[in-house]
N, C-alpha and C positions, 0 to 999 in steps of 0.2 A: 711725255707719257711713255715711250717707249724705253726710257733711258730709265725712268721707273720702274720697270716689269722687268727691266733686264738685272736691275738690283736685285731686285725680289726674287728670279730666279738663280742670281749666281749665290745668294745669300742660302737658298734653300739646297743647292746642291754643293755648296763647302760642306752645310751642315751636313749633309750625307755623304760626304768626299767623292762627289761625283758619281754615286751609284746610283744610276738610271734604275736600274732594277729595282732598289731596295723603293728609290719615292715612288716607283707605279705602285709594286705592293702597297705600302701607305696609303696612296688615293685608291686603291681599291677599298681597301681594308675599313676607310670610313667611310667612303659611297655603302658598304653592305650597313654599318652601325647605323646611318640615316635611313636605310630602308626600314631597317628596323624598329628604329623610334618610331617612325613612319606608318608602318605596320601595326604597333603596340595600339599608337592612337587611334586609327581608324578604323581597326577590327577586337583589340581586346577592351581598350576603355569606353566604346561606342557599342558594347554588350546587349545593352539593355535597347539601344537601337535596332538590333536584328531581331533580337527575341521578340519583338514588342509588333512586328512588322505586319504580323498576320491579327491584330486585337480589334473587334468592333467596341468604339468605345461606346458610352451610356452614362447621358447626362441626365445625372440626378437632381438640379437646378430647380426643375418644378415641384421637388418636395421640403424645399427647403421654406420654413416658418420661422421667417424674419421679417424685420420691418424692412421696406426697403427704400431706396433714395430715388429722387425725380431721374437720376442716370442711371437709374437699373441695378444699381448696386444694391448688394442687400450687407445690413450691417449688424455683427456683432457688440455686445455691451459686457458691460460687467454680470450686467442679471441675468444676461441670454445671452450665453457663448457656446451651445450645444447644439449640435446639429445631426437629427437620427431621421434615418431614412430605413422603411418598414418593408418586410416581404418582397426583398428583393431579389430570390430565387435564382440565382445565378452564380457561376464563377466571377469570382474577384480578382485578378490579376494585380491591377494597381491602385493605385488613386492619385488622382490629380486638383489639386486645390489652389482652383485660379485667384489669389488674391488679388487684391487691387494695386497694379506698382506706384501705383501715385500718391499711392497714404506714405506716412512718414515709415519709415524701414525701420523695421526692427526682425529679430527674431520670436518667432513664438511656438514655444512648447507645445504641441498636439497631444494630446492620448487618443490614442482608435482602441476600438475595442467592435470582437465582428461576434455573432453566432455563425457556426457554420453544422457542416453534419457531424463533427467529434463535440460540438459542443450548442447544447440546447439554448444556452442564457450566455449572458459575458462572462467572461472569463478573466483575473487580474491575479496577480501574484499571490503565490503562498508559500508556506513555508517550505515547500519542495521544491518550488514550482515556479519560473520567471513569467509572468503576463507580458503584451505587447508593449515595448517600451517607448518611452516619451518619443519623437520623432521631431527633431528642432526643424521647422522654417522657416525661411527666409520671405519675409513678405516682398521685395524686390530681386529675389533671387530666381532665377529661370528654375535651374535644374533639382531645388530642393522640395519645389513642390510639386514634384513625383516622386511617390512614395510606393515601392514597392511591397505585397501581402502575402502573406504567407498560411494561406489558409484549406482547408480540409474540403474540399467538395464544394458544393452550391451554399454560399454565404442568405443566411435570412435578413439579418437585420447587422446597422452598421453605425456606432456613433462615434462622433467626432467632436471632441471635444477640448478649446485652447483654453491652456492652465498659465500659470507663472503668474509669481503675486509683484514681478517687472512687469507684467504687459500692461500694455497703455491702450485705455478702449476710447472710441470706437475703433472697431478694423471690418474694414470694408471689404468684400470676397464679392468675385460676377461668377461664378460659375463651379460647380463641384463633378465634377464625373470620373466614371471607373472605365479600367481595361482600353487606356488612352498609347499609341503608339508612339515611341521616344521619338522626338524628333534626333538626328544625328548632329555631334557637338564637335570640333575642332577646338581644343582647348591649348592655343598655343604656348602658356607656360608649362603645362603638362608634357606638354611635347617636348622641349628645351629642356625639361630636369630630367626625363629620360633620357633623351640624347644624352645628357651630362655623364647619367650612371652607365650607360653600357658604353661609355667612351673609356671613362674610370676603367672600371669590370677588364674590359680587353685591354687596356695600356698597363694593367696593374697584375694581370694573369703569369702563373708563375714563366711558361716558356717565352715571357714577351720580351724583346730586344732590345729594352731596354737595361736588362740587367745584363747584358753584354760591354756595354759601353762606359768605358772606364773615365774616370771624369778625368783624370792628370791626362792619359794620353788622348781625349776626344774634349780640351775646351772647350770649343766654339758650340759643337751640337748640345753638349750638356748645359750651355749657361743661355741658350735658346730656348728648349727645353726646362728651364726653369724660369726665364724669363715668361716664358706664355704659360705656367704654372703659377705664378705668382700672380698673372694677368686677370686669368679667371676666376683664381680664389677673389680676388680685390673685386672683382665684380657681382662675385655671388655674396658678398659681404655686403656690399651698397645696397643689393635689391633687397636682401632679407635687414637691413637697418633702415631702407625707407618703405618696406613693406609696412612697416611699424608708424604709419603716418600721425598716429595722435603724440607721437612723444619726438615727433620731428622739429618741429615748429620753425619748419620752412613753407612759404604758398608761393602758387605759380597761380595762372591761369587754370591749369590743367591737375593741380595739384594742393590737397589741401583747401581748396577750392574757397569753400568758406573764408579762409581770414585769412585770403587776399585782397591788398589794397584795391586792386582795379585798375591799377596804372604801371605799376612795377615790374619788371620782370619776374624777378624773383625778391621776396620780402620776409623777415623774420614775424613771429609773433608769441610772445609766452604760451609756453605749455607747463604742465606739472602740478601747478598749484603753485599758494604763495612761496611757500618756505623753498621752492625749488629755485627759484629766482637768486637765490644766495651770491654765487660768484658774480653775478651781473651785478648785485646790487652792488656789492663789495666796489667792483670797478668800478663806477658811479662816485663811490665815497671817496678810490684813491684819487682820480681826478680832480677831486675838489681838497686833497691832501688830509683825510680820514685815513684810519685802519679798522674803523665800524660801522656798521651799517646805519645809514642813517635813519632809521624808523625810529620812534622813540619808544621805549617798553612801559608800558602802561606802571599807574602808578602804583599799583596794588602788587604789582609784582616786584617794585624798587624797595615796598617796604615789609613784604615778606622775610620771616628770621630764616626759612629755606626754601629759596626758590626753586630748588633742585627735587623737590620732593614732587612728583607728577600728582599724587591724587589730592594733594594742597593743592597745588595749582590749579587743577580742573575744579574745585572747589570755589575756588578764588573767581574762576574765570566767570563761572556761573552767576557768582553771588552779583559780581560788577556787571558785566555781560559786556566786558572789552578782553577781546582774543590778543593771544601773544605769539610771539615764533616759536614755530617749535623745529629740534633739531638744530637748532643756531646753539653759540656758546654766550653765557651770559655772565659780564662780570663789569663790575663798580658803574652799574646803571646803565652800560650798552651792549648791544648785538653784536656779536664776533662771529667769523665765518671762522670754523675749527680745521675744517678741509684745506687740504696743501695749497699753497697761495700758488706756485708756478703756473698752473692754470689760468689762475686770472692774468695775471703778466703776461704769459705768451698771447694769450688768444681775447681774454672778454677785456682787459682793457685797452688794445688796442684798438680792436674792433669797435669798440663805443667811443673814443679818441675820434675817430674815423667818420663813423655813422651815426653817432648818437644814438644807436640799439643797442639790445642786446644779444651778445653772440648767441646761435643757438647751440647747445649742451649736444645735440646729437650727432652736428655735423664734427665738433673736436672730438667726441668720441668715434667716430666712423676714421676721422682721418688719424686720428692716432692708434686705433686696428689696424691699421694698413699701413702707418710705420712700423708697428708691434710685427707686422706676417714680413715685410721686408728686413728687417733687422734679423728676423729669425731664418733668415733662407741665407742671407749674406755671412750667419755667425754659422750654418751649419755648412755653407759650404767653403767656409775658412777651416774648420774643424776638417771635413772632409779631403781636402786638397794637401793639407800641409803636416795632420797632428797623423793619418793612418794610409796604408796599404791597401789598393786596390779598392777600392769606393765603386760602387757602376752608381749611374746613373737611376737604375730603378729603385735602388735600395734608398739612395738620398731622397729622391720622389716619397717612397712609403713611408720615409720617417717624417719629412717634412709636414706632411698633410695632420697628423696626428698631432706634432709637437704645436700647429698654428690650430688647428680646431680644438682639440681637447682640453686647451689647458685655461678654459673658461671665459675666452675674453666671448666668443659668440653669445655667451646669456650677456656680458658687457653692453655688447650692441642688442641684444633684444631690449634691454632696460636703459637706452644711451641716456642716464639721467646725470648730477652732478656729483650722485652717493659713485657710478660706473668712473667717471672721467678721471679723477685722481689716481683709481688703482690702475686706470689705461695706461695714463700719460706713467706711472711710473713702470710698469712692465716694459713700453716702451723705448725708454730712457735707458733698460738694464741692458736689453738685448743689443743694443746702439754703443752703451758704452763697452758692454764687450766685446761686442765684435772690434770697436776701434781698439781697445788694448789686443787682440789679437793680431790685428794687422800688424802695430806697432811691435810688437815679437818677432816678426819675421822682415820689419824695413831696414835700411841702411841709415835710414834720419827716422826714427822714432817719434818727434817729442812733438811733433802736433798731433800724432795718431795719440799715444798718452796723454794730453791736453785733452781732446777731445771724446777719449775714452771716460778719464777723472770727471771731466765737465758733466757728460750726460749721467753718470754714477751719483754724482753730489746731488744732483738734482732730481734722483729722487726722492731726496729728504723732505724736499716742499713741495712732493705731490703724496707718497703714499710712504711717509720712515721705517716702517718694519720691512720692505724690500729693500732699505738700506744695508740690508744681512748679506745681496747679490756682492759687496762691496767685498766682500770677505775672500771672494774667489782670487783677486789680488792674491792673495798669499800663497797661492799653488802656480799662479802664474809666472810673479815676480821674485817666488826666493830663492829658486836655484842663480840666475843669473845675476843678484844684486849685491845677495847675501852668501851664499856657498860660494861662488867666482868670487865674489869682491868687485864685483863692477862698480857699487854704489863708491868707491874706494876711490876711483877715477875722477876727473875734470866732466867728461863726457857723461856719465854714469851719475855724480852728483847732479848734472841739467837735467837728464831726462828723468829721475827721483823726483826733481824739481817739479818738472812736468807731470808727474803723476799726484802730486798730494798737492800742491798750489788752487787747483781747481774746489777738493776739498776746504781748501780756510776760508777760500773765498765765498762761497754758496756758504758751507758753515756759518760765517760769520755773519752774514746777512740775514738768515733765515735765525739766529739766536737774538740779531737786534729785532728784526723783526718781534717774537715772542715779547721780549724783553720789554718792549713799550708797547703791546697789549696788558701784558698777563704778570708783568715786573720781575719775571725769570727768563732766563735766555733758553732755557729746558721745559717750558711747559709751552705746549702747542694748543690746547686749551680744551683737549678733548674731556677732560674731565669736571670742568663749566657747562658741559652738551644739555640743554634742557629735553632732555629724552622720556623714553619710557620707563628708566628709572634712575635715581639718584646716581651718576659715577664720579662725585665728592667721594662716596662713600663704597664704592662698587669694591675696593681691594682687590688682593689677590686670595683665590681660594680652591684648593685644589679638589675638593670637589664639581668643580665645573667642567675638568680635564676629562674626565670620563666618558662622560656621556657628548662631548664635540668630540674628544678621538672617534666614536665611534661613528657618530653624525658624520665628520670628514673624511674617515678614511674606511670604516669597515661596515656602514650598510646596506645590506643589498638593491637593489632600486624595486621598484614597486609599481607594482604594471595594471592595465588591465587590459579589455582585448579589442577594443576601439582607439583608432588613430589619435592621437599620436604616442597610445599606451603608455607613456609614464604618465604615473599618480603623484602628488604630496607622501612623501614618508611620514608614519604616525610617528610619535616620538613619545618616549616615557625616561621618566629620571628618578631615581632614589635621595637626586641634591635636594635637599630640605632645605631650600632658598629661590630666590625667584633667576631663572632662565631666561636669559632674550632669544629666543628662536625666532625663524620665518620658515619658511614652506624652503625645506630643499627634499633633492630626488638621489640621494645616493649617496659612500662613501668612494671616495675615487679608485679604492684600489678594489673595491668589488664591480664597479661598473665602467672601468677602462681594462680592460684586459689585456691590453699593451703594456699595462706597470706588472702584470704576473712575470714579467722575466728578470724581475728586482730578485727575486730569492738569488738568482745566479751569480751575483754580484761578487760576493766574495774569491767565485773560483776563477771569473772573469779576470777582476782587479789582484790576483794574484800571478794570473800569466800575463798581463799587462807589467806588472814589475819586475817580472822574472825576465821576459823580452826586450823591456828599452831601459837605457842607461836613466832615461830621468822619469821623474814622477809626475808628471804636471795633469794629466788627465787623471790619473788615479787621486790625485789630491783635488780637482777639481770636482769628480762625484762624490767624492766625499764630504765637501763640502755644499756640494746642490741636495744632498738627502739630509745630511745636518740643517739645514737653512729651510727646509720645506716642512720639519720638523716643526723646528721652532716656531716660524710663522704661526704656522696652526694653531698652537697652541696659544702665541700672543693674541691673535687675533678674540679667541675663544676666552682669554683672558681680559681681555682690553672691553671685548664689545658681545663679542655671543655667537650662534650660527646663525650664517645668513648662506644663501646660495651664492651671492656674488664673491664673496671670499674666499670660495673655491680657487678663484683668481688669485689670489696672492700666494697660492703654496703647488699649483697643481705644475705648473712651468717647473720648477726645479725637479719634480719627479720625470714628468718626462723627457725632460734635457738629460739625468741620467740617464734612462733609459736610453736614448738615442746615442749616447757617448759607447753604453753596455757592448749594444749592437753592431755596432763599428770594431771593437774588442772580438767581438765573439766572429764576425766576418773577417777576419784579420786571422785569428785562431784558427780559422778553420778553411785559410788557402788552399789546404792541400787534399782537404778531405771534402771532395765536390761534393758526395750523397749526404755526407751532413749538413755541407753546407745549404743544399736546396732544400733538406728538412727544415732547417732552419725558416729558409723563403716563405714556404706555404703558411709554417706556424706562425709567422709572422704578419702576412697576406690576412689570415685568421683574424688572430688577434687584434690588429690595425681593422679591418672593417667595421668590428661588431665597437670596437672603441669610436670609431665616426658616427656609426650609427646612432648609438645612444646619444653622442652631443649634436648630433643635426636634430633627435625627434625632439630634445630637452628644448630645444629653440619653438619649437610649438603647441610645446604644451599650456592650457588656456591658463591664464593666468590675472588676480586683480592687477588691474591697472594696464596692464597691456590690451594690445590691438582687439582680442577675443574679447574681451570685456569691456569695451567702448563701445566696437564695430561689430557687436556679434553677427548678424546679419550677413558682413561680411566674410568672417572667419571663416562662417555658414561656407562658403563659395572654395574654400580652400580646400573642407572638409569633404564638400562634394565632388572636388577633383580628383580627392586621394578612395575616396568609398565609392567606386566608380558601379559598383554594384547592387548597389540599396537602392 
């Protein structure tokens, strides 16, 4: 034990090169941030705890006219869900509405509605005028059924009334009373995500000491330093992807609780619905040496002249009343999974090899985020060490945190379905393989790092092919020293060429036989078989559709309102005189990261970038990260439509420029300290309000997700964050 703590200490003072001084300040410096969180908790989010301290409550119970149950309980219906209580001449402070917690949980919609002395009768919205608004709670939730009032003098009459044409009756209530004192709450995740922010706040503050620390000349503190940055994003990534328990479909004891076996420690169980089951099934099939799904497609649908036509088919389905797959590809009478097969190879068929389950969808998408945030801190601080001058440590910090949350994989993990895991696995895959083509630029033996760069590049062809565009960066990387030198010219130079494109034939060629004996082309992936929501036999290409997803992607503003977690649904309108696949997204990227507003600079950047170093390779590499994030877009919006999750496919290349920009412009501006720390703050800026918009986009309620399973719960998320209502 002691020979342990002596580690730990001598570990902790290299990282500080032995300044005593500087680690006290440190353990001060977060002894004060824990008071403070400390603080926050127990005196500002526990508000309504003080103010409430001096209330005599008053139970209204005995004028409640309901039926009621041999336990005292009295019960609402559908016919009688109203509860008014008459000349009750008094202040109204709160209200407290003791439901029953042993009914089944749901949330349920209240409308109150009071007289007081501004107002003789009830009172409800008008066109000027907002009435009391609906008040969600939680029938098993403690702290949502106190409700605080906001009313005019001595309240006369007060009704209460649960609506929602979701609620499921009977609901059972013991008890109703007003001007009830809060009990005080210790909310210890609340506690933990404030500690997180004023930890952030002060480590990320412009005079903080960590933009003193140069990464070339302090190793060890900065790759520590990132090491427990990497730590903690990886972990606040797990809790916010098993926060999300209904799209997990993992059970414990403790967990998921329901549809665990009983016996198991830990146990899978389908989630999503059928068609979600797709790559599991798929596994299933390889094993028994299929490349289709083995369900057979009803027969009404084998002898349709087009099966691709959705409102035939739902026609069809009716008429027989035998359901079909949907979202699968369908061709010469069976189910094709269209989604990049490497997934199922890496993860569900062995996993079913194994276990005889099936893998769940959420945990290969949570673990392939967490190679995506590793690949992406390894390539930036390959980038940072080797390709520029004077890097500190705080700066790689502020880029990093933005280039891993912004660039969409967090809705990834809020949705970890199998539509998220393809475009995971191949994000992942880019950032892995360049960084290993990076390494391999600066080794003395290259050609495993090129092997293994090429490897994971190929391979995003059989997770997500339009990021096969990442491949393209090759060409800024590799042509001064293969093509200009003549290296490729050499013995040495033709093996590691060798090593860079060998990976390509081989993934190629597999992935074309692959197709080849589904689909009888080596080039059709079979997305255009997709029995979807609309024909894409027929979908073409039409430039009318470009307009209005630029603008969806890149240029609209987000749409708020003034309750947690204020992003809305963006409306959408289009002049295309054709049918549109949209889904609910919240923004164009370049209006709602404000991180990317330092792309205008780009040009004067990448002109004293050229003017300064002998060679081009960064300048040719953003070049082609905003060509390539371009395109995407536009494939994407061509291929399939706007959806939120394909944000993911194009938002990484923007902000990988931008982080390359910044490095350029900190570079530029050595000499010139006031600009440079102009720089910082503006930066500091722009990077917060860019996290913040992608952490609230992680909670905004959404179909199918946790809010709309578990509302009830949500309820409890909601009431942590509205510590004041």
């Amino acid at each position: 034990m002691e020979s342990f703590v002596g580690f730990i200490r001598s570990l902790v003072m290299r990282a500080f090169h032995n300044d005593v001084g500087v680690a006290k300040r440190c353990v001060i410096s977060w002894v004060v941030i824990l008071a403070l969180a400390l603080g926050a908790e127990v005196f500002l989010f526990n508000i309504n705890f003080y103010r409430t301290l001096g209330y005599e409550p008053v139970n209204l119970t005995s004028q409640l006219d309901l039926p009621k149950t041999d336990e005292g309980l009295y019960r609402l219906t559908m016919e009688d869900h109203v509860m008014d209580f008459r000349d009750l001449n008094c202040e109204v402070h709160n209200l407290y509405l003791d439901f029953d917690p042993e009914q089944p949980a749901q949330n349920l919609p209240v409308k109150i509605q009071f007289t007081d002395e501004a107002h003789l009768t009830f009172f409800d919205s008008t066109d000027y005028t907002e009435g009391v608004p609906l008040v969600d709670v939680a029938t098993n939730g403690s702290q949502s059924k106190f409700i605080n009032l906001n009313t005019a003098g001595k309240v006369g009459s007060l009704r209460i009334e649960v609506m929602g044409e979701d609620t499921t009756y009977p609901i059972y209530i013991e008890q109703v009373l007003i001007n009830v004192p809060r009990p005080f709450y210790f909310n210890s995740t609340r506690f933990l995500a404030v500690l997180l922010i004023i930890s952030v706040v002060y480590l990320f503050r412009p005079k903080s000491g960590i933009y003193r620390i140069d990464m070339r000349e302090n190793p060890v503190r900065s790759k520590v330093a990132i090491v427990a940055t990497v730590a903690v994003e990886a972990v606040a990534l797990s809790m916010f992807c098993l926060y999300g328990s209904n799209l997990v479909g993992v059970a414990t004891s403790s967990y998921n609780y329901g549809a665990w076996d009983g016996h198991s420690i830990v146990n899978t169980f389908e989630v999503g619905g059928d068609n979600a089951q797709q790559y599991a099934e798929l596994a299933r099939s390889m094993a028994e040496g299929k490349l289709y799904l083995e369900e057979e497609p009803p027969q009404w649908l084998q002898e349709m002249e087009d099966p691709y036509d959705k409102g035939a088919r739902d026609e069809a389905q009716k008429q027989s009343g035998e359901p079909y797959l949907f979202d699968v590809a369908y061709h010469d009478g069976h189910y094709y999974v269209y989604f990049g097969v490497v997934p199922v190879i890496l993860f569900y068929l062995p996993f079913y090899l194994l276990t005889g389950a099936n893998f769940p969808t959420a945990i290969g998408v949570l673990a392939m985020a967490i190679a995506f945030m590793l690949g992406c801190s390894a390539l930036l601080d390959r980038f940072s060490r080797y390709n520029f001058k004077s890097v500190s440590l705080g700066l790689y910090l502020l880029l990093q945190v933005p280039l891993v949350c912004c660039c969409g994989i967090l809705y990834l993990v809020k949705f970890p379905t199998f539509y998220s895991f393809p475009i995971m696995c191949g994000l992942a895959f880019s950032v892995w393989g360049l960084y290993f083509w990076m390494r391999g630029r600066t080794s003395r033996r290259p050609e495993l790092c090129y092997f293994a760069g090429s490897l994971c590049m190929a391979l995003v062809l059989g997770c997500r092919p339009q990021l096969v565009l990442l491949s393209c960066l090759a060409f800024p990387l590799f042509w001064r020293p293969f093509i200009t030198e003549g290296h490729i010219r050499t013995r040495e130079g033709m093996r590691q060429f060798a090593c860079l494109v060998a990976p390509y034939l081989l993934v190629g060629l597999a992935i074309m036989g692959y197709n080849a004996a589904r689909f009888g082309s080596p080039f059709n992936f079979g997305a255009n078989y997709n029995l979807t929501v609309n024909d894409m036999t027929k979908r073409g290409w039409q430039i009318g559709r470009l307009a209005p997803a630029l603008f969806a992607y890149f240029l609209q503003p987000p749409c708020a309102d003034g309750v947690f977690p204020f992003l809305v649904a963006e409306p959408f309108a289009t002049t295309y005189m054709g049918q549109t696949v949209k889904e609910a997204t919240f923004g164009g990227i370049f209006a709602c990261l404000p991180v990317l507003w330092l792309l205008p600079f780009a040009p004067r950047l990448l002109r004293f970038r050229r003017t300064s170093r002998r060679t081009r390779t960064v300048f040719g590499v953003i070049c082609v990260l905003l060509a390539s994030g371009v395109i995407i877009a536009l494939l994407d919006a061509e291929m399939a439509g706007i959806l939120q999750r394909y944000y993911a496919d194009f938002s990484f290349m923007f902000l990988a420029a931008v982080v390359l920009l910044v490095f350029i412009a900190n570079e530029y501006l050595a000499d010139r300290h006031e600009l440079r720390a102009i720089l910082l703050k503006v930066l500091i800026v722009l990077v917060t309000l860019s996290v913040a918009y992608s952490s609230l986009l992680c909670f905004v309620p959404e179909i199918g997700w946790y809010s709309d399973i578990y509302p009830w719960a949500y309820q409890n998320l909601l009431d942590a964050v509205l510590f004041w209502t």
